[in-house]
N, C-alpha and C positions, 0 to 999 in steps of 0.2 A: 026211783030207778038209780043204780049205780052209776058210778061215775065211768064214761065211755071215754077211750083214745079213738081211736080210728074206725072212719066210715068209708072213706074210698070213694070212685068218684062216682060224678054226680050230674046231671042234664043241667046245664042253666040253660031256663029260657029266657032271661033276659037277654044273654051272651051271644046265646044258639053256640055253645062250647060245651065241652066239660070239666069240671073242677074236680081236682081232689080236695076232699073235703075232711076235716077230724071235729068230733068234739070239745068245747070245751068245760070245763067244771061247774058251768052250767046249764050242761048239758043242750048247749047252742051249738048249730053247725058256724064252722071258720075253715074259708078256704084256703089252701097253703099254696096250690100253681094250678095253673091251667092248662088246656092240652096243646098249648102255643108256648108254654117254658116259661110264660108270664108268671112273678112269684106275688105274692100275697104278703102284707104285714095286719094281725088283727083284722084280717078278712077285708082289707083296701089293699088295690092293688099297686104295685111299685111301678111308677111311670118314666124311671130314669133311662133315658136311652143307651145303648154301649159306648156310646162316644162320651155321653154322663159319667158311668160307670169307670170307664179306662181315663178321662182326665185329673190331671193332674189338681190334688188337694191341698191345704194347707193344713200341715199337721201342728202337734205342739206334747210336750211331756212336761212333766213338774216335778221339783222335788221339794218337799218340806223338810227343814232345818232345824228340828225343836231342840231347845235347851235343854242337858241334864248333866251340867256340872263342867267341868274342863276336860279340858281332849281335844282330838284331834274328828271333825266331822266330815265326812267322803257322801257326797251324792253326786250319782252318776247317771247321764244320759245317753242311750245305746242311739246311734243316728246309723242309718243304711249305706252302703255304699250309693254315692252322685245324690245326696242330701245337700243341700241348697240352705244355709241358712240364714230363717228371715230379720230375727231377734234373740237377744239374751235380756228376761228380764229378771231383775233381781228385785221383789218386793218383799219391804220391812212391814213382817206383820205386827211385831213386837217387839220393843230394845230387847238385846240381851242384858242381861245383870252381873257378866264376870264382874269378879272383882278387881281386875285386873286389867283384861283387855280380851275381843272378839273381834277376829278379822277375818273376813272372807276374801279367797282370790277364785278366779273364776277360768278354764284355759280348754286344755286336752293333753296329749302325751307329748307333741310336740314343743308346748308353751305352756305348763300350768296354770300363768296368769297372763295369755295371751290375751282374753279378754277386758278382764277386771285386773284392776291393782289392791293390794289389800285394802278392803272398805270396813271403816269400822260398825259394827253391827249395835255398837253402843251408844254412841251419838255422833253426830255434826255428820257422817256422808250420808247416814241414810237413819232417817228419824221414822217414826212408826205411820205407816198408811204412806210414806214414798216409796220411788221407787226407782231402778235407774235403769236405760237400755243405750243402745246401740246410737240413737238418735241426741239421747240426752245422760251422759254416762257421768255426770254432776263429778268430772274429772279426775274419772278413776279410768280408763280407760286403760288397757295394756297395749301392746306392742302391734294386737292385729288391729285398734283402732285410732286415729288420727283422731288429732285435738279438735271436735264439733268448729266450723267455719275457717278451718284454713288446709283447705284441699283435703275434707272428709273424703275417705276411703276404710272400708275394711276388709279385712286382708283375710283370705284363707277359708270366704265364707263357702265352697265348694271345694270338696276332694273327691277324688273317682273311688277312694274305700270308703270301708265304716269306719268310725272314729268312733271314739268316747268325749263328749263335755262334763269337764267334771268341775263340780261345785265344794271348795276345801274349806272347811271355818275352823279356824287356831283361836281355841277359847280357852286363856288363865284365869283361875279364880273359878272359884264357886259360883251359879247362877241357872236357877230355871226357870226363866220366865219370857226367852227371846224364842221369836217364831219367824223364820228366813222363808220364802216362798222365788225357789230360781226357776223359770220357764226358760223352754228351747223352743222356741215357732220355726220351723222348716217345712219344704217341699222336698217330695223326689221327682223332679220334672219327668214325663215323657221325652227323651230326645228325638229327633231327628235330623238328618243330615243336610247341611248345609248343599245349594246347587252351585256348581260353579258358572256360571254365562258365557 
C-alpha cells in the first residue's frame, strides 16, 4: 500500500473521544488532537496544563567563535524586550593560536565590555575546557559586574527593550585552531502587578 497522510477522525474507545488521526510512513495510525484541543506528540498525549504552558522558562542562545585567521569576530545575541538575564557564560573549547594575540570582550550597545574585559583566548584567563560566568568571572569582569565577594551585584541584568549581547574577539596573527563557545541563559518573566495594602 502506498504511503497515506490523512485519515480524519476517529471513535476511541478507550477515550470514549474522538481523535483526529493521520498516517505515518508506516502506514500506523498517530493521533495529532482530540475533540477536547488535547494535542498529541508521536501519538502521547501532551499533559502540560496552561498555567504549564504560559510559565515562565529559562531560555539560553549560543554562539561559537571558530578560528580562521585574524580579524575582527562579532557574535550576537537577540534577547526580547523584559529578558531577565541569568548568565553569560564564556567557554574555552580550544586555545586560539594567533600569533600574536586573541582577546574577547563581552557587553551590548550601551557597554561593549560591560560584561567581560578582554580575556585572552590564548592562555592564562581562559585555558581549554574553562570557563568563566557571572558568579566566577576568574577576573575579568566589566563595569556591570562587581569584583566576586565584595558587595557582588550585576548591573543592567533587566531592560524593558530588546538588546543585543554581543560577543567581540580581536585576533592578530594567523591561527586556526581556537573554538570560543558564549551562552546567554535568560528568562522573560510573566509579570504582574504588585498590591498595594
Amino acid at each position: 500500500m502506498g504511503k497515506q497522510i490523512t485519515k480524519g477522525w476517529s471513535y476511541n474507545s478507550t477515550t470514549g473521544k474522538y481523535d483526529y488521526r493521520v498516517y505515518n510512513s508506516s502506514n500506523a495510525e498517530k493521533t495529532v488532537f482530540d475533540e477536547d484541543g488535547a494535542l498529541y506528540h508521536l501519538g502521547t498525549k501532551l499533559t502540560d496544563t496552561a498555567a504549564d504552558l504560559n510559565a515562565t522558562k529559562i531560555l539560553s542562545q549560543s554562539v561559537l567563535f571558530t578560528e580562521a585567521g585574524a580579524g575582527t569576530y562579532n557574535g550576537v545575541i537577540n534577547l526580547p524586550a523584559g529578558a531577565v538575564i541569568q548568565d553569560i557564560i564564556v567557554h574555552a573549547i580550544a586555545l586560539w593560536a594567533a600569533a600574536t594575540s586573541a582577546g574577547m570582550i563581552v557587553g551590548d550597545a550601551a557597554d561593549p565590555n560591560g560584561f567581560y574585559e578582554t580575556i585572552d583566548l590564548k592562555a592564562t584567563d581562559l585555558l581549554a575546557a574553562e570557563s568563566i560566568s557571572f558568579a566566577f568571572a576568574g577576573g575579568k569582569q566589566g563595569a556591570d559586574l562587581d569584583v566576586c565577594g565584595t558587595g557582588f551585584h550585576v548591573r543592567r541584568r533587566y531592560l524593558a527593550g530588546a538588546r543585543v549581547i554581543t560577543g567581540t574577539v580581536a585576533s592578530v596573527g594567523a591561527g586556526t585552531t581556537g573554538r570560543t563557545l558564549m551562552t546567554v541563559i535568560y528568562t522573560v518573566p510573566v509579570q504582574t502587578a504588585a498590591v498595594k495594602a
